[in-house]
C-alpha positions in Angstrom: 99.3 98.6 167.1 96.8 99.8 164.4 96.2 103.3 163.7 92.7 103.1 162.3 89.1 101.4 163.4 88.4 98.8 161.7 85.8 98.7 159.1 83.0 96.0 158.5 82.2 95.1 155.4 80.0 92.2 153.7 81.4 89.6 150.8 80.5 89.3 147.3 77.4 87.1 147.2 79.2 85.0 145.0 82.2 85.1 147.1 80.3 83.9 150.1 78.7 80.9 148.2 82.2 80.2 147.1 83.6 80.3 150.9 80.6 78.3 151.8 81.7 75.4 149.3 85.3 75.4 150.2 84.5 75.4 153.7 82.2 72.0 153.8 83.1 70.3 150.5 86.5 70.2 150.1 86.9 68.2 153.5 89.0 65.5 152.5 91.2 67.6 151.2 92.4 69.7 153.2 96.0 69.7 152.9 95.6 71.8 149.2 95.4 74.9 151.4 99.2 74.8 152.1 99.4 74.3 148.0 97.9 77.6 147.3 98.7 79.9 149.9 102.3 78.9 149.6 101.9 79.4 144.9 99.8 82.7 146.1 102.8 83.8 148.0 105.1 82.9 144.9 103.3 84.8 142.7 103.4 87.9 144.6 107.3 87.6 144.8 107.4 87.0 140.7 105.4 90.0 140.5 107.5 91.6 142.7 110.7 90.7 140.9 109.0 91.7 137.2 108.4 95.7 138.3 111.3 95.5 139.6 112.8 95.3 136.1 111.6 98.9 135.8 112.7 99.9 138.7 115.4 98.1 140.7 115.0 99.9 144.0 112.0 97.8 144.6 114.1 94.8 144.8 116.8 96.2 146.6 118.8 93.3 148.1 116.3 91.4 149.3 116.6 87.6 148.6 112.8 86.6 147.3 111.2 83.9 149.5 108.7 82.4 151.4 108.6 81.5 155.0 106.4 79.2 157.1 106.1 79.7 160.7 104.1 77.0 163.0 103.0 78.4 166.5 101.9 75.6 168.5 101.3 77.5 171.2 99.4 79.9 169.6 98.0 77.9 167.6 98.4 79.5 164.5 100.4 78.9 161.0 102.1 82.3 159.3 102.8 82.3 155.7 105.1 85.4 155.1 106.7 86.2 151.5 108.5 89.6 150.9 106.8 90.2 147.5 104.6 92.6 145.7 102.3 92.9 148.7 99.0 94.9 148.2 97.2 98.4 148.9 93.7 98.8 150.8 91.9 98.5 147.3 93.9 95.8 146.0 92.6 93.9 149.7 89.0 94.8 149.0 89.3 93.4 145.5 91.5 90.6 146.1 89.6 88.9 149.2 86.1 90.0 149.5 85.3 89.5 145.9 86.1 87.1 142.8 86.7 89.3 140.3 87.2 86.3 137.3 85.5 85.7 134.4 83.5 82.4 134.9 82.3 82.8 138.3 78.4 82.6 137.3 78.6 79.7 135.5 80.9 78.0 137.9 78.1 78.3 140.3 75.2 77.2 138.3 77.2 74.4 137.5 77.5 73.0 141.0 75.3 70.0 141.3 75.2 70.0 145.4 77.2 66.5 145.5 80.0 67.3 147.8 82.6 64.8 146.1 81.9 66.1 142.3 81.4 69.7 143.4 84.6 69.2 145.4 86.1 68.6 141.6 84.8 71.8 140.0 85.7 74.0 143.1 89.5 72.3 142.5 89.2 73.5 139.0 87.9 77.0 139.5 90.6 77.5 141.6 90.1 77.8 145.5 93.2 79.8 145.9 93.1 82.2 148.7 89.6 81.1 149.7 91.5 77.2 150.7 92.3 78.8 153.9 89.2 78.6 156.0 89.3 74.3 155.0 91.5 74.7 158.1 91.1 77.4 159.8 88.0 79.6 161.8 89.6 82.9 161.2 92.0 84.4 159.0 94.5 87.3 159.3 96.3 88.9 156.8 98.7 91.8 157.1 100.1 93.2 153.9 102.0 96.2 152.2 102.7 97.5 148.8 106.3 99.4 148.9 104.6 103.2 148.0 101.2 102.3 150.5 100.4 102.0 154.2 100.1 98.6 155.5 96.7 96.9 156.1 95.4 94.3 158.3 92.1 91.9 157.3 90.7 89.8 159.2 87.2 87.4 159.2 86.0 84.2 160.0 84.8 83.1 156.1 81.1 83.3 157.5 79.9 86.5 155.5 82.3 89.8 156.7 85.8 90.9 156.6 87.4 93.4 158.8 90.0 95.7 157.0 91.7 98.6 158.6 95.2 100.4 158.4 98.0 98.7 159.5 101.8 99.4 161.2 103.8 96.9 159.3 106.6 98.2 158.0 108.1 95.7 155.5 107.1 95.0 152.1 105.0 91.9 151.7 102.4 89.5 153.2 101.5 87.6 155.6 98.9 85.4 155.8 97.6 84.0 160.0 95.7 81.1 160.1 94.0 80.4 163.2 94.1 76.4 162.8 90.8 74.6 164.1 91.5 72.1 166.9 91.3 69.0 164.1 93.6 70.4 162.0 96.5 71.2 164.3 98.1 68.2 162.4 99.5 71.4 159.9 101.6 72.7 163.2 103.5 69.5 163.1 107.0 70.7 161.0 107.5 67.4 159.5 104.2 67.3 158.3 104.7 70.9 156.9 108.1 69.2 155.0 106.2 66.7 153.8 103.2 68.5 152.0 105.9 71.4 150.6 107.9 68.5 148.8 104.6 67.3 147.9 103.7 70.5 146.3 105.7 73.2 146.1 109.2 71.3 145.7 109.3 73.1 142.0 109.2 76.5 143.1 112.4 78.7 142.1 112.3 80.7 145.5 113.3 79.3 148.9 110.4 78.0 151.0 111.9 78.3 154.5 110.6 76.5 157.7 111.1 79.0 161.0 111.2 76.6 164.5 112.4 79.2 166.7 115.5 80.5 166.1 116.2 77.8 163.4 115.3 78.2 159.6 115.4 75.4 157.2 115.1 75.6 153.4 112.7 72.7 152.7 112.3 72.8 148.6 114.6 72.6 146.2 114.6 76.2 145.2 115.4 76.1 141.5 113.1 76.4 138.3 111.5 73.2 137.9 111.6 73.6 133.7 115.5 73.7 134.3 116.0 70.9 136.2 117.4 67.7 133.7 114.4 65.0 132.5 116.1 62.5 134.1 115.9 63.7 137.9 112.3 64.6 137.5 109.5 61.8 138.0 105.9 62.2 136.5 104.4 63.1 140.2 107.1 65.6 140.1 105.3 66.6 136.9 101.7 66.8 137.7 103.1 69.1 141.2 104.6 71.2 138.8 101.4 71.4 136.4 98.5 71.5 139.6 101.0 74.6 140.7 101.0 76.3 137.3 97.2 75.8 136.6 95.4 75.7 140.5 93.9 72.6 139.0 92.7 70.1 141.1 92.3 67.2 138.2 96.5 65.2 136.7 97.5 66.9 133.8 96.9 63.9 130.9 100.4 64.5 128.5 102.7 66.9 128.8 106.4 67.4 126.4 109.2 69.0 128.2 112.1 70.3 125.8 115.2 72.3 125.4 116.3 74.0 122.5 119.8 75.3 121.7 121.2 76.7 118.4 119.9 80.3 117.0 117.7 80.4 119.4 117.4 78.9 123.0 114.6 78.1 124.8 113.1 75.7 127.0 109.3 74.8 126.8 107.0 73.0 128.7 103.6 71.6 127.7 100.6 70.8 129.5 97.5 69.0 128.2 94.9 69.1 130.4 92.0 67.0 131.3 89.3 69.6 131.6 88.3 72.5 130.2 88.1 75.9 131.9 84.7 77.5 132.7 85.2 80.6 130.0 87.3 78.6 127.2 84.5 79.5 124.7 83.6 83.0 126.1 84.7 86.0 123.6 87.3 87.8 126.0 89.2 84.6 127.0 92.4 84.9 126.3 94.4 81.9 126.0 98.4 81.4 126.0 100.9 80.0 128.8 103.4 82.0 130.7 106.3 83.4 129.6 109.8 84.1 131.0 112.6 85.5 130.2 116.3 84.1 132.2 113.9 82.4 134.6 112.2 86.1 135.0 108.4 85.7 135.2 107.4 88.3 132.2 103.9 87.7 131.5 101.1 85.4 133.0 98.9 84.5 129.4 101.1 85.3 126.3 98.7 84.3 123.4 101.3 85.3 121.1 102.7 82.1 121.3 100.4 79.9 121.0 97.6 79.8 118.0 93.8 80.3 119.8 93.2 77.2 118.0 95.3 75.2 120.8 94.1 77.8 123.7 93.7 74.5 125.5 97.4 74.2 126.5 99.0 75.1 129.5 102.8 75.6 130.3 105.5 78.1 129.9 108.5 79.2 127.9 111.8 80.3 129.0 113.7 81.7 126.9 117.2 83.7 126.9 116.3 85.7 123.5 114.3 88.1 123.8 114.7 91.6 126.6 113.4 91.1 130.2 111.2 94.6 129.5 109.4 92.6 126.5 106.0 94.0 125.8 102.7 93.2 124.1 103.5 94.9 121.4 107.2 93.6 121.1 105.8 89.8 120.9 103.2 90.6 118.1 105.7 91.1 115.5 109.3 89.6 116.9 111.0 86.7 114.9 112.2 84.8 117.8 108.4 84.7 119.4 107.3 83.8 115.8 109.9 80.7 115.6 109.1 79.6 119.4 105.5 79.7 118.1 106.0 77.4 115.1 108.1 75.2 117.0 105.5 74.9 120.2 102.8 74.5 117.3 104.5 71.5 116.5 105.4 70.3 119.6 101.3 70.3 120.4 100.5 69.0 117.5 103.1 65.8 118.0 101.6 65.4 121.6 97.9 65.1 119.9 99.2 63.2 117.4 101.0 60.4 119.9 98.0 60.1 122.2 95.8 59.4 119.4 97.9 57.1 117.7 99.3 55.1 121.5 96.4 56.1 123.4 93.0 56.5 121.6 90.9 56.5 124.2 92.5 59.2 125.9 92.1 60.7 123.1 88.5 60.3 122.6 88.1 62.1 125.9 90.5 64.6 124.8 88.6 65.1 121.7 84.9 65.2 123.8 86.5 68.5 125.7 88.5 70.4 123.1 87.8 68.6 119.8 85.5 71.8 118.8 88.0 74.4 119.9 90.7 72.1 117.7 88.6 72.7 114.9 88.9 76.4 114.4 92.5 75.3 113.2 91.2 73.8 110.1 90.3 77.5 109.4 93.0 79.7 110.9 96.0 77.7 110.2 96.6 76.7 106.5 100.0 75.7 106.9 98.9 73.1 109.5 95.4 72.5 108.1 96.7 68.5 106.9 97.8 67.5 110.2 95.0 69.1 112.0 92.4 67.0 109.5 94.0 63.8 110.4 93.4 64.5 114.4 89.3 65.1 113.6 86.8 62.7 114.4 83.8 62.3 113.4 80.2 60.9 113.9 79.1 58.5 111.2 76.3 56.5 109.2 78.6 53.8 109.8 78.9 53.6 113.1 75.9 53.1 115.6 77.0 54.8 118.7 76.9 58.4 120.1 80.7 58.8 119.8 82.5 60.4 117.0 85.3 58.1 116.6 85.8 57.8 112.7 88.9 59.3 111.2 89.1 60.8 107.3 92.0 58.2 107.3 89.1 55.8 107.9 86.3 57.2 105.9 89.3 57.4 103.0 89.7 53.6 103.3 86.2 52.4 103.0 85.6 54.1 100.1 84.5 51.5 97.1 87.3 52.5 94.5 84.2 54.3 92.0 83.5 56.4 95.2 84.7 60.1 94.2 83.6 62.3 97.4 83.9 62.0 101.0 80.3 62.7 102.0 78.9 64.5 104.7 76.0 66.6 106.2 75.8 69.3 108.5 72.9 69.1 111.3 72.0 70.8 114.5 71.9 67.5 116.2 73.0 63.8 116.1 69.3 62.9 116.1 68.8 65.0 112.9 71.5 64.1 110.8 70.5 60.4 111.5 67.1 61.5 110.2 67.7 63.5 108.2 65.9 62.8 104.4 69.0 63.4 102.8 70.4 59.9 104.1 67.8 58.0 102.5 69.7 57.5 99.2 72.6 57.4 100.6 71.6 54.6 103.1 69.3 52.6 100.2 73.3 52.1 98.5 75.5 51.4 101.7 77.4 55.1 101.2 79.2 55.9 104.0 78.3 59.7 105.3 80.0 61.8 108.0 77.5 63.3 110.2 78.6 67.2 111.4 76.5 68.7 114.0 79.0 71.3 115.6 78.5 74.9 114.7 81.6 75.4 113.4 81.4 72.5 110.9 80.0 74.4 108.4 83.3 76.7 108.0 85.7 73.8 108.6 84.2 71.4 105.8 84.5 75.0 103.6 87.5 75.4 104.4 89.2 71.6 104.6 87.6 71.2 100.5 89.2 68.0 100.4 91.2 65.1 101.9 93.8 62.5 100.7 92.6 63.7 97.3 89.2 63.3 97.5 87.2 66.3 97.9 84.2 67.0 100.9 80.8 66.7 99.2 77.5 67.9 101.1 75.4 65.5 100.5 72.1 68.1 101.3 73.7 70.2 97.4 72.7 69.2 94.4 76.1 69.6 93.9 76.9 67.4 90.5 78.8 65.1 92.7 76.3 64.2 94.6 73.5 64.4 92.3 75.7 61.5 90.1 76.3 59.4 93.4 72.4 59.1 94.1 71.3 58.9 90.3 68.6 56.6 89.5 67.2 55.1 86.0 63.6 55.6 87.5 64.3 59.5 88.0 64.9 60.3 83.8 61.0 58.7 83.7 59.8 60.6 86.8 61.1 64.0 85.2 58.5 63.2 82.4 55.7 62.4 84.4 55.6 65.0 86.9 56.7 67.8 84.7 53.9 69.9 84.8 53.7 69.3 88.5 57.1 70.9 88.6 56.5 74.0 86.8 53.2 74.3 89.0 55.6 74.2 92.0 57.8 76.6 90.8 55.4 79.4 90.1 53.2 79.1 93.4 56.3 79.1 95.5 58.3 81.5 93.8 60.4 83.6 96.1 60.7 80.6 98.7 62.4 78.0 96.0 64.4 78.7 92.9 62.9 75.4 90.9 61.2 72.1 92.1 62.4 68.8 90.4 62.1 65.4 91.1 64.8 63.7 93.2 66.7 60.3 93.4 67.9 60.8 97.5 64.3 60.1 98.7 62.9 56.3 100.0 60.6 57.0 102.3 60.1 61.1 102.1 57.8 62.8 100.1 60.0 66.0 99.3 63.4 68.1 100.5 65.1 71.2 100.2 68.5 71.5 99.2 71.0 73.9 98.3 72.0 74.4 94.4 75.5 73.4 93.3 76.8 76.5 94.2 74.9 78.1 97.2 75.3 77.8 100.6 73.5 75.3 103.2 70.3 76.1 104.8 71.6 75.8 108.0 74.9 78.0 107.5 72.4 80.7 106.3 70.2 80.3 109.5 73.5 80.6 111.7 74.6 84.0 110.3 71.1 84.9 110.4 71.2 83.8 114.1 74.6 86.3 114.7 72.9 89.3 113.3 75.1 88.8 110.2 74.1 89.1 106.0 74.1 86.5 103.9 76.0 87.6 100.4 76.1 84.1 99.3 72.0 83.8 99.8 70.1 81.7 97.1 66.9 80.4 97.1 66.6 76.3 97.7 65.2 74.0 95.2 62.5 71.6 96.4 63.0 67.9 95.4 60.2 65.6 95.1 60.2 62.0 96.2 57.6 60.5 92.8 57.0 57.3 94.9 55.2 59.3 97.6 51.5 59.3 97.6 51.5 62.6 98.9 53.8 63.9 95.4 51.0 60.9 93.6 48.3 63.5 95.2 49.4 66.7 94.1 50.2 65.6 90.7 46.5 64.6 90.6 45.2 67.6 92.1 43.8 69.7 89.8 41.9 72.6 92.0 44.3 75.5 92.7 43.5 75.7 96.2 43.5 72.4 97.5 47.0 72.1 94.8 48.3 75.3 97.0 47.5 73.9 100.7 49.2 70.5 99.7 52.2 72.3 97.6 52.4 74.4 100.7 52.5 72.1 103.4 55.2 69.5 101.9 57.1 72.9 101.4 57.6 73.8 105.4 57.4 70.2 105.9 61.0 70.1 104.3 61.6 72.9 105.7 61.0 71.9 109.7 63.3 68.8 108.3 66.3 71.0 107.5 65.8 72.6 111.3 64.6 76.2 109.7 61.7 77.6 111.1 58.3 78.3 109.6 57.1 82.1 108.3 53.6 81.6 109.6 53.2 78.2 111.7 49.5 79.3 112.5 48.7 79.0 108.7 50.9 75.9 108.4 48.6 74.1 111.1 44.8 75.2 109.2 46.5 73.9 106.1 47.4 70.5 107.7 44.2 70.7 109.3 42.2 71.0 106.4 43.8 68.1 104.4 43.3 66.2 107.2 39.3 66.8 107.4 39.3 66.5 103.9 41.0 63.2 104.1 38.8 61.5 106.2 35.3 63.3 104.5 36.6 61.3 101.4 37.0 58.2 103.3 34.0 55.3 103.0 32.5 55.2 106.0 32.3 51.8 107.8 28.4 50.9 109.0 28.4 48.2 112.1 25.6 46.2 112.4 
């Protein structure tokens, strides 16, 4: 009996889109419901068994588990476990809304293809939700050890029912009321089956009640302490869709056990895809941490670098205090050595699928390659074995796939070849076009093409490789400046030193000299940065974060003297018409680099103008 009406209230609207998906996409896979009703209830008993660290009378003597009970008559399926169990707010919270980070992108990413929207529902997580693929109405009944029990009910079509509740033990259960097609789930051996399938890993019992007979049906015992041997790699990818409620395999993983000072036993996941907020600020990565097979803490991020955020697993270990903290792991030596040593362990796993499997690894490196990146700058000590994982686009390769390795670029290198060249764009298409290839592509140099945000600090902070330090091929950087030096250019600097000095006086504050240039074929002039200064396009990125420049120096402006356009201005001899043109090929280059323009309205009368005047000074054709 209840004590209390019920009250009706309305879901989320982004729950109910969610329910709506789940309910008519994921079909033909149905039997996932079982999966995460049956980890749900697992987690609640880990939870459970955590406070209880604080206070034991929780736990009493309880045996943690999880029950299934098939009414055919009825025709209903009860999942019961004796965990945590939840108060009225932690209902609400829990099933009429999706409180996680992620959820608005995860919907505007749906495409309305049922069988690739199936996919990215699997990878949000269905969780809870799974239960409608099977049933038309949904009854839980649940209580917290210091709260009144409450029951919840709805058909996933829009409302919930939730109201007070006389159950008197600790736990939940969950009722589904199983549609006529899908009374294939009352069938107990099918129930065997799909536990083994799924759940076999668990460390809790997951008992089968027929009547008066209960069965244990999994193994019960931690799945990262069973031997290598006796596990198989479906037994793996179970374990890893359990751990991460995703729907996609796992693509390596690296299961150890470590005895000696310390012992521990790790094991780590790469996945295949990335999660919906890897690159949002508040993410926190990290994998799961236990202590004597005691679930402790759900994302530890002290043990893992946020450089390899992308990992997933978990780490038992027997040396640290089951009442560990936050603030113990920040500054413990035995989480600092289980960090170097899971570093490493990450690191070899990248390291074997690029070197045994490379184009696993090229898919690898198109969903996390950017996040491996921040390594280069946060982890010194590993910075060398992180380089030789990066790929790279390049002026030697045609396609859209950055595939070329230092290791490579190193190779190629004619033995005079001092640098390894690159430049930093916003795009493939720009770098490819960019003018400061021209020179570079007139002599057969090979140049690494950037176009990630984050380049620019990685290249700072990588300086060199193999010996052979990173050159920017948009400085005017001595190393470069040798690489692209011309005989012509020492007679050029004669000829068009007046227009120069012009140059530099009319555009002062926008340029901090003009010269003529050797890295220009077909372009009639280019900003670069001096030797020392920073890139154009790193200054426009801090600009873009609201950030000061304290490196900020003025470009120079190089001048192609093969151009007509640089033959015209040397020629022009009227200060206004010298201005327009000085002024156009100046945000010209600048457009180039990808900057934007202080005044584009003035920018289009100047082109304008030099157009009219072009044509006024062109002979006019009479047809007779």
């Amino acid at each position: 009996m209840t004590d209390t009406q019920p009250q009706t209230k309305e879901f989320q609207a982004e729950t109910k889109q969610v329910l709506r998906l789940v309910i008519h996409s994921l079909y033909s896979h149905k039997e996932i419901f079982l999966r995460e009703l049956v980890s749900n209830a697992s987690d609640a008993c880990e939870k459970l068994r955590f406070e209880a660290l604080a206070k034991p009378d929780l736990l009493g003597a309880d045996v943690l588990s999880v029950t299934l009970t098939p009414d055919a008559a009825a025709g209903t399926l009860n999942i019961k476990d004796n965990g945590i169990g939840m108060s009225e707010a932690e209902v609400i919270d829990n099933l009429g809304t999706i409180a996680r980070s992620g959820t608005k992108k995860f919907l505007e990413t749906l495409s309305g293809d049922s069988a690739k929207d199936a996919q990215l529902i699997g990878q949000f997580g269905v969780g809870f939700y799974s239960a409608f693929i099977v049933a038309d109405k949904v009854t839980v009944l649940t209580k917290r050890t210091d709260a009144p029990g409450v029951r919840w009910d709805s058909d996933g079509e829009g409302q919930y029912q939730i109201q007070t509740d006389q159950k008197s033990d600790r736990g939940t259960e969950v009722i589904l009321h199983l549609r006529d097609e899908d009374k294939e789930f009352l069938q107990p051996a099918r129930l065997r089956q799909l536990v083994r399938k799924y759940s076999d890993h668990l460390s809790l019992p997951i008992i089968l009640k027929e009547g008066e007979t209960e069965e244990t049906v999994n193994q019960a015992k931690a799945f990262w302490t069973r031997p290598k041997s006796d596990l198989t790699d479906e037994d793996y990818q179970a374990f890893y869709k359990h751990l991460t409620h995703d729907s996609e395999n796992a693509r390596v993983w690296a299961h150890n056990k470590v005895e000696g000072n310390i012992e521990y036993t790790s094991l780590l996941y790469l996945p295949k895809r990335a999660p919906f907020d890897l690159f949002e600020r508040e993410q926190k990565g990290g994998i799961q941490l236990y202590v004597k097979r005691v679930f402790i803490m759900d994302k530890a991020a002290e043990l893992l670098p946020p450089y390899l955020r992308f990992m997933r697993g978990l780490v038992d270990t027997a040396d640290l205090p089951l009442n560990v903290s936050r603030e113990l792991l920040q500054n413990n030596r035995t989480v600092e050595k289980i960090k170097s040593a899971l570093v490493k362990r990450s690191l070899d796993l990248l390291e074997d699928l690029a070197a045994n499997k490379p184009e696993e690894y090229a898919e690898f490196w198109k969903t996390f390659g950017v996040v491996l990146k921040e390594g280069i700058i946060e982890d010194p000590g590993q910075k060398e074995r992180i380089a030789k994982l990066l790929r790279f686009h390049s002026t030697a390769a045609a396609g859209d796939a950055p595939d070329a390795t230092l290791e490579q670029y190193v190779g190629r290198m004619p033995t005079d070849q001092k640098s390894i060249y690159y430049l930093t764009a916003d795009t493939l298409t720009a770098a490819r076009n960019s003018p400061h290839l021209e020179a570079s592509r007139a002599k057969g140099v090979e140049v690494l093409l950037l176009v990630d945000r984050i380049d620019e600090w990685v290249a700072s902070h990588l300086h060199e490789f193999d010996g052979k330090p990173l050159a920017n091929v948009s400085s005017s950087a001595a190393d470069v400046a040798s690489a692209i030096e011309t005989p012509e250019k020492a007679a050029a600097e004669s000829t068009f030193k007046d227009t120069t000095e012009r140059l530099g006086k009319l555009l002062t504050g926008k340029i901090a000299a003009a010269q003529v240039s050797a890295r220009l074929t077909e372009s009639p002039a280019v900003l670069v940065a001096g030797e020392f200064g920073m890139s154009l396009r790193m200054g426009r990125i801090l600009k873009q974060a609201g950030q000061n420049n304290p490196f900020a120096t003025l470009p120079i402006l190089e001048l192609n003297p093969k151009h007509p356009l640089i033959e015209r201005l040397k020629d022009t001899a009227d200060e206004t018409d010298f201005a327009d043109l000085a002024h156009v090929l100046y945000d010209q280059a600048m457009l180039a680099e990808g900057g934007e323009l202080d005044d584009p309205a003035i920018f289009v009368r100047r082109v304008n103008r030099l157009i009219v005047d072009g044509l006024a000074e062109k002979p006019k054709i009479i047809l007779s």
